[in-house]
C-alpha positions in Angstrom: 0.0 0.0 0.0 1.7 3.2 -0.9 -0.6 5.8 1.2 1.1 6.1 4.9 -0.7 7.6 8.1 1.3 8.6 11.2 -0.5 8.4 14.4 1.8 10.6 17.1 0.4 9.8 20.6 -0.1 6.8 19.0 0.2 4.7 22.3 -2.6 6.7 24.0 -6.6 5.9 24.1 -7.2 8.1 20.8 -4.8 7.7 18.7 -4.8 4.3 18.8 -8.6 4.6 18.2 -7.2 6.2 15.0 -4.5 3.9 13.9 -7.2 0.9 14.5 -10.3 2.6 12.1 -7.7 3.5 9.9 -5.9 -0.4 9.8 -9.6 -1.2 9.6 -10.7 0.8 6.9 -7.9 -0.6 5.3 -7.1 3.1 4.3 -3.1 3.3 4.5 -0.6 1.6 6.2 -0.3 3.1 9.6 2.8 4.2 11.9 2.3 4.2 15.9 4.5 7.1 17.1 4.7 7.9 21.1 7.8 8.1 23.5 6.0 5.5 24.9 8.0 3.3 22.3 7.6 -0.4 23.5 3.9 0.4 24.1 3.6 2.0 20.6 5.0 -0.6 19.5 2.9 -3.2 21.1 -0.5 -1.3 19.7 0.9 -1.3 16.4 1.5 -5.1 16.6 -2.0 -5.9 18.4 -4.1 -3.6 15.6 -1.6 -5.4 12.9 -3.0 -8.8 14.4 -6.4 -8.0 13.6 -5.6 -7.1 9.8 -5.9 -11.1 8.8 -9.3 -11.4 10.6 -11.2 -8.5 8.9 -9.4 -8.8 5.7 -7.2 -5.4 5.4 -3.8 -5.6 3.9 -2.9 -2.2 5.7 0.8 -2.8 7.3 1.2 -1.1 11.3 4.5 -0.5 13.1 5.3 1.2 16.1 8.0 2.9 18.0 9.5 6.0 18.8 11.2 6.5 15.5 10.5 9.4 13.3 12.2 8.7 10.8 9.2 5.1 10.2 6.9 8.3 9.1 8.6 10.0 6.0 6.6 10.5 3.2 3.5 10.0 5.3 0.1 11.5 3.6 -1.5 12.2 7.0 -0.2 13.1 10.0 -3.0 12.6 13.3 -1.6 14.5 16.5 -3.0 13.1 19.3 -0.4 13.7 22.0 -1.5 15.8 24.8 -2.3 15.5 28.3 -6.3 14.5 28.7 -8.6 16.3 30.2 -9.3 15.1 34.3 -12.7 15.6 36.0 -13.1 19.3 36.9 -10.4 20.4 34.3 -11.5 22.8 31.6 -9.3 22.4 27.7 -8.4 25.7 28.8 -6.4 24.4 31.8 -4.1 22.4 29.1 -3.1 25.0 26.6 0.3 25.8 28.1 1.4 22.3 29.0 0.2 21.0 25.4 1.7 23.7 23.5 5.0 22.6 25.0 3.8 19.1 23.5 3.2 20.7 19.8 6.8 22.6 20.2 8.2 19.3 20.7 6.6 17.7 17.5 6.7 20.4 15.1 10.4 20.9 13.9 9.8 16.9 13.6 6.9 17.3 11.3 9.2 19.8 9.3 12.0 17.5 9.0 10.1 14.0 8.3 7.0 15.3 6.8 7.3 17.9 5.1 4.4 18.0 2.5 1.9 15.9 5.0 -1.5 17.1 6.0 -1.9 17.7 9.3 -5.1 16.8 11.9 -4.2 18.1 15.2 -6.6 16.1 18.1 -5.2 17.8 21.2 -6.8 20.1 23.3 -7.2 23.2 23.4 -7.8 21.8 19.7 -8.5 25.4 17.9 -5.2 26.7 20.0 -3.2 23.5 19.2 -3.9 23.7 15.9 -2.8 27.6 15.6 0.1 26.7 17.5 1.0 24.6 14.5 0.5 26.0 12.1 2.6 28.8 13.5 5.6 26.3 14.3 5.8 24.3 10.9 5.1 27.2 8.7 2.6 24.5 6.6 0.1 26.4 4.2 -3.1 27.1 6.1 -4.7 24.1 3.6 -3.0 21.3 5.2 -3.2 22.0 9.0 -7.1 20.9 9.7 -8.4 20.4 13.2 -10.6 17.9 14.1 -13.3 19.5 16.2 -16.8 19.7 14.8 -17.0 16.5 13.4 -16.9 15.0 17.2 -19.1 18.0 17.9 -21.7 17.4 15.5 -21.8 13.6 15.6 -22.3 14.1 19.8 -25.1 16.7 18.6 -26.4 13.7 16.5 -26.5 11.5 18.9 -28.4 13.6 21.2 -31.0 14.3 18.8 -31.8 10.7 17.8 -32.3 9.7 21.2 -34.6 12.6 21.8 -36.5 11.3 18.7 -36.2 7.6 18.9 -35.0 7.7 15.3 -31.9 6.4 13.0 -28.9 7.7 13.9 -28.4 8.0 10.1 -31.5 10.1 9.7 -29.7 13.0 11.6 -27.4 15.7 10.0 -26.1 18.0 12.5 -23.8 21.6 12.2 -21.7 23.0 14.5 -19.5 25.9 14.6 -17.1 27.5 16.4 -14.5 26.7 19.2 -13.8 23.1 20.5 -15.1 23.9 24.0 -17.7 25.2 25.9 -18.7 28.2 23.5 -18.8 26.3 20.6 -21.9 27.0 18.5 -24.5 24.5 18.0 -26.9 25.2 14.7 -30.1 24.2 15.1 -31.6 25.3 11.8 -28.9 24.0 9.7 -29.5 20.6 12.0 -32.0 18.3 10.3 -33.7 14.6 10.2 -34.4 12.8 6.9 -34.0 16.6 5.8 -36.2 18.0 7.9 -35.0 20.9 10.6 -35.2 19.9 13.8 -36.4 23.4 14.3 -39.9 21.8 13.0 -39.7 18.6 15.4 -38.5 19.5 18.8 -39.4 22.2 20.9 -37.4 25.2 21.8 -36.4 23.8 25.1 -35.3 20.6 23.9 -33.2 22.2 21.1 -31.6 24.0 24.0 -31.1 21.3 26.3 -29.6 19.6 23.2 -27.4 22.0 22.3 -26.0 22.5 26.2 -25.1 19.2 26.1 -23.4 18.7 23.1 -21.4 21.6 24.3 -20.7 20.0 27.2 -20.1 16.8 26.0 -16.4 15.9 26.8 -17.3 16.5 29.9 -19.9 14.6 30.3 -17.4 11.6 29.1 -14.7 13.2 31.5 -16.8 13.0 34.7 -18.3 9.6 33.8 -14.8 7.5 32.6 -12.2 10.2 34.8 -10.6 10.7 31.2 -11.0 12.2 28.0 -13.4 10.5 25.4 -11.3 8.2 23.2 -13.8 6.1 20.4 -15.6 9.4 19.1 -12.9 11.5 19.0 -10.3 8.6 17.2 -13.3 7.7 14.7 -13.8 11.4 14.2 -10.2 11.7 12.9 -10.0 8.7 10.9 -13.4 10.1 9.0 -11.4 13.1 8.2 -8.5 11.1 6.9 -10.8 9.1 4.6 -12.1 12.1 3.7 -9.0 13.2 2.2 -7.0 9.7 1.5 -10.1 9.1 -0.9 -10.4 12.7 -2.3 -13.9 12.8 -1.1 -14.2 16.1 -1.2 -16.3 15.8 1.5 -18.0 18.5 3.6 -17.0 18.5 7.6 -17.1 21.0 10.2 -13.5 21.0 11.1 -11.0 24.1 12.6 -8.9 25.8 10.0 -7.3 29.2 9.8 -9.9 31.6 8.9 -8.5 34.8 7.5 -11.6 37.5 7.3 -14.5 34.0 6.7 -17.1 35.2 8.9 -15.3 38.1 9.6 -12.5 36.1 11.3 -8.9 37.1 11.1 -6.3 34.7 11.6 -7.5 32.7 13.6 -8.3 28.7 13.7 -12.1 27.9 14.3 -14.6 25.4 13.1 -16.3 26.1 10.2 -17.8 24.3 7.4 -15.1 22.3 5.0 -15.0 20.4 1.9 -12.1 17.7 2.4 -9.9 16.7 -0.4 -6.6 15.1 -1.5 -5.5 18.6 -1.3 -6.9 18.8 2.3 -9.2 22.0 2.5 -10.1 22.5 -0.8 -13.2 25.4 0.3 -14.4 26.9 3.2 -17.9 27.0 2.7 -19.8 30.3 4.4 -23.1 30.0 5.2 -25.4 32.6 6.0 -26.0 33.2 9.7 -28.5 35.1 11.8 -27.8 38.2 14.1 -27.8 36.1 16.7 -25.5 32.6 15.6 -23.2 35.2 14.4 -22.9 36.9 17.8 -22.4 33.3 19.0 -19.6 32.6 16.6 -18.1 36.0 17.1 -18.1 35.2 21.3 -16.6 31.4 20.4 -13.7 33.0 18.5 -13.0 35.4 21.4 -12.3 32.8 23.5 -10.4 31.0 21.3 -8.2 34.0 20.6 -7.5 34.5 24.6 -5.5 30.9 24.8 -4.0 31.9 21.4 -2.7 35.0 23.2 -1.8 33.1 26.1 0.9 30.9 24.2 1.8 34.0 21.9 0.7 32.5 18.9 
């Protein structure tokens, strides 16, 4: 297989979450990295194990080595330290962006022309933080936020309506945290706005939720969520692997897109070999671009924290 995905933090819950869909999907071959290395390593040879029983040909290795990812088509960043009950992503911009210092002038060096999916929070400041340290074009530094953001939103709406998950479309903007901006009239079932199907008070209950869904995880497990987050990735990789040219919600560097300078929020995508191949503007109301406005504040006050 000549398409390559490196998984960095690899050894943790979500990356190897990644690495495994990926294997699975039998999208590329995959490389565990972590400093973890005999643990990488061991993940890489467990998910490899599987490759026989569900059919994929995709080849996994692990380790520590950087030099295992050259010429890689993907990048994932996972490495961070999780979120622990009572801890907001805000608490973890400063000893994260430490992490991304580490890893960047290794992306330069081994992966030079790679498309980048930062996972690690503060996502929208980790992501800024790397685009800032590679020096990558805005295209192929994508952060994965609103597609775990929209598929929790999902989830809450089809158990509110006791229908097929697959039914349910859901959009939402803005920061990965607590002021990220859930659109209910963009949100539908079998095309239908849930606007038309739930009342105003369950939309909003919804949509508190959703915003508060890591942690809701968090409390409940002690950790950060690991499954949604890793298949959240991997659907952006496939999006791009495959030239899809998909449409996700993901955090890229908007520069005057909603009246956003500089600045890495989620927003509307369409994912392609190229990585972001459009950022797609919708029209908002007074108020959901009030809400936007507010999320990218607070993103821009961790972005000033780390000076980037």
């Amino acid at each position: 297989m000549n398409r390559k995905v490196t998984v960095v933090g690899g050894a943790g819950n979500v990356g190897a979450t990644v690495a495994r869909a990926i294997a699975e999907k039998e999208l590329a071959d995959v490389v565990v990295i972590d400093i973890a290395d005999q643990k990488a390593a061991g993940i890489a040879l467990d998910i490899y194990e599987t490759c026989p029983i569900i059919g994929s040909d995709s080849r996994v290795i692990g380790g520590a080595d950087w030099s295992a990812a050259a010429g890689s088509d993907i990048v994932v960043i996972t490495s961070g330290k999780p979120r622990k009950p009572g801890m907001s992503r805000d608490d973890l911009v400063r000893d994260n962006f430490d992490i991304m210092k580490s890893i960047a002038p290794k992306l330069v060096e081994h992966c030079p022309n790679a498309i980048v999916v930062p996972v690690a929070n503060p996502l929208d400041a980790m992501s800024q933080a790397l685009f800032r340290l590679t020096g990558f074009p805005r295209e192929r530094i994508i952060g994965m936020a609103g597609v775990l953001d929209s598929a929790r939103m999902s989830t809450f709406i089809a158990m509110e309506l006791k229908v097929s998950v697959e039914n349910v479309h859901s959009f939402v903007l803005g920061g990965h945290g607590d002021t990220m901006v859930p659109l209910p009239r963009y949100s539908t079932v079998a095309g239908i706005p849930i606007t038309e199907l739930l009342s105003k008070e369950a939309i909003d209950a919804i949509s508190v939720r959703t915003a508060n869904g890591g942690a809701e995880i968090t409390k409940l497990v002690g950790t950060s969520a690991w499954y949604a987050p890793g298949q959240a990735a991997a659907e952006m990789c496939e999006a791009i692997l495959k030239d899809k040219k998909k449409i996700l919600p993901c955090s890229v560097f908007l520069q005057g897109e909603y009246g956003i300078q500089d600045l890495f929020v989620g927003v509307p995508v369409k994912l392609g070999a190229r990585g972001v191949e459009e950022i797609i503007q919708i029209t908002l109301t007074a108020d959901e671009d009030a809400a936007l406005k507010k999320s990218a504040a607070a993103v821009k006050e961790l972005v000033d924290v780390i000076g980037v």
